[in-house]
C-alpha positions as MATLAB code, in Angstrom:
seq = 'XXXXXXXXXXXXXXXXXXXXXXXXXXXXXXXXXXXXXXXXXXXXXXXXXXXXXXXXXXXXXXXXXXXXXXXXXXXXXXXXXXXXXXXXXXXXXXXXXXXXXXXXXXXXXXXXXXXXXXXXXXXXXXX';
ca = [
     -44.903  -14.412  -59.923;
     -43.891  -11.824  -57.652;
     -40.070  -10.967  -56.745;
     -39.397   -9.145  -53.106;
     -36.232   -7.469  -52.351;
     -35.436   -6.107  -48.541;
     -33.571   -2.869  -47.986;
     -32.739   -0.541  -45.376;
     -31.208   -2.424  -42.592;
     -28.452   -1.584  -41.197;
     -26.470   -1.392  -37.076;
     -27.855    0.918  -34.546;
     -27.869    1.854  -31.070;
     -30.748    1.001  -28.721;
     -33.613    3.381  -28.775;
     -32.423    4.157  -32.363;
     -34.602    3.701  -35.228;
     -34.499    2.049  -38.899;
     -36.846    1.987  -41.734;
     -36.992   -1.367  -44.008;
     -37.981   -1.399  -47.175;
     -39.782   -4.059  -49.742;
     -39.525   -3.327  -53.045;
     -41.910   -5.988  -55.073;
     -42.168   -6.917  -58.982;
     -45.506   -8.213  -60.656;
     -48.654   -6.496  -60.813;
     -50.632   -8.452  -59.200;
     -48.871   -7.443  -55.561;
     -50.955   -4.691  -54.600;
     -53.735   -7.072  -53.897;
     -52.207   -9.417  -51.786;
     -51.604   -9.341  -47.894;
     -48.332   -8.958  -47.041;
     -46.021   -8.939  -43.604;
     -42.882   -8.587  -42.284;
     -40.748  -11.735  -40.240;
     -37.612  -11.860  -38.772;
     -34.992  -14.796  -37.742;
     -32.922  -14.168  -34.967;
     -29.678  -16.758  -34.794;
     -30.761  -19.853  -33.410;
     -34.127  -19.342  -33.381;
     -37.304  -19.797  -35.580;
     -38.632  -17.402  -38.104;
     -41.182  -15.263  -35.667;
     -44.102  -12.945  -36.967;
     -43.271   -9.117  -36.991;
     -46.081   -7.267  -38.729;
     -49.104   -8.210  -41.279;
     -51.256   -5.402  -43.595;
     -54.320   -6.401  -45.112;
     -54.845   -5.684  -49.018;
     -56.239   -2.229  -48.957;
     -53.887   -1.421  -46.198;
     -56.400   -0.622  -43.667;
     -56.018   -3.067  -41.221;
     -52.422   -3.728  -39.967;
     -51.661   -6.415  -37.133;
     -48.300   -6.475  -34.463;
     -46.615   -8.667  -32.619;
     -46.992   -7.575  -29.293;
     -42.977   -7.025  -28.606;
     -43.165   -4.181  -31.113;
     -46.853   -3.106  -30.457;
     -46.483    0.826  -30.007;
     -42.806    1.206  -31.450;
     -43.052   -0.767  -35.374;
     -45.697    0.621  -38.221;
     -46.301   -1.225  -41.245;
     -47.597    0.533  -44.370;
     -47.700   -0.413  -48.001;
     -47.483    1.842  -51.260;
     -49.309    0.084  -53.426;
     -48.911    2.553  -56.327;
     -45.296    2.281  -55.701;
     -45.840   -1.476  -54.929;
     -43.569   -1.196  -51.956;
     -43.858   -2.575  -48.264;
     -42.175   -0.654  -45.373;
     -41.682   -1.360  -41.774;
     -40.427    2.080  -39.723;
     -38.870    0.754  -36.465;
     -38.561    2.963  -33.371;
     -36.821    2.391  -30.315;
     -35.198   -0.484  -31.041;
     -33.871   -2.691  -28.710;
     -31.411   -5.170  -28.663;
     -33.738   -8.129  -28.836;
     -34.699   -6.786  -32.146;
     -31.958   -7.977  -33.575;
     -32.355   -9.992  -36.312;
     -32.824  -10.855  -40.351;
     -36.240   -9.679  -41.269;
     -38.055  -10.635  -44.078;
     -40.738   -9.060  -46.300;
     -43.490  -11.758  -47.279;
     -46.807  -11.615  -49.591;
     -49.463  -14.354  -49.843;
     -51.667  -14.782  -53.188;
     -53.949  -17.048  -51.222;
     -54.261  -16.181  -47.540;
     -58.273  -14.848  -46.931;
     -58.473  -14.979  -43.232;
     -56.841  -12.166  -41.102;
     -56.140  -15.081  -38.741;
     -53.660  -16.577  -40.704;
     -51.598  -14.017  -41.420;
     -49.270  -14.917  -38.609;
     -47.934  -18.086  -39.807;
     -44.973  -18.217  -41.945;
     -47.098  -21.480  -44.596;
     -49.645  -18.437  -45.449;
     -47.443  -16.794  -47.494;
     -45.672  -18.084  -51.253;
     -43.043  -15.250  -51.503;
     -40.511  -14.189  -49.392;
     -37.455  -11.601  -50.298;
     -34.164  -12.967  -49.290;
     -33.746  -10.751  -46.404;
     -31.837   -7.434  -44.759;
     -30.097   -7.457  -41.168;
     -31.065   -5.263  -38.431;
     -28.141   -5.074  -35.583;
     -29.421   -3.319  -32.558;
     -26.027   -2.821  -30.118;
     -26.846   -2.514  -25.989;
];
């Protein structure tokens, strides 16, 4: 069993920046692929950010290509997401997710790929 718990977000102006945080129980963590989501109001949970197990391969939504950087810990077990130049469309609840199953890099965009999900910090990006 692994337990997730978000930290870090917080209200900022745009072109500010933020760092999240994942903290995760359970051994068994540092092997698994994990990613970052987010749920604006109204809308569906959308795909932020994915690292592979080792941490050397990393994939981005293109809406944060060039200003978001995943990176993992896994001695620390810990997930983080630093967020640059944030914008107001950033704005949302973002949530830390790991998968114990997920082999293909392709899936690691959809939300069913992953068993474990923290319960979520808000980001607040004001105009």
């Amino acid at each position: 069993q692994v337990h997730l718990v978000e930290s870090g977000g917080g209200l900022v102006q745009a072109g500010g920046s933020l760092r999240l945080s994942c903290a995760a129980s359970g051994r068994t963590f540092r092997t698994y692929p994990l990613a970052w989501f987010r749920q604006a109001p109204g809308k569906e949970r959308e795909f932020v950010a994915a690292i592979n197990r080792g941490g050397g391969n990393t994939d981005y939504v293109d809406s944060v290509k060039g200003r978001f950087t995943i990176s993992r810990d896994s001695a620390k077990n810990t997930l983080d997401l630093q967020m640059n130049s944030l914008k107001p469309e950033d704005t949302a609840v973002y949530y830390c997710a790991a998968s114990s199953t997920a082999i293909y890099s392709a899936t690691y965009r959809t939300t069913s790929t992953y068993q474990y999900w923290g319960q979520g910090t808000q980001v607040t990006v004001s105009s």
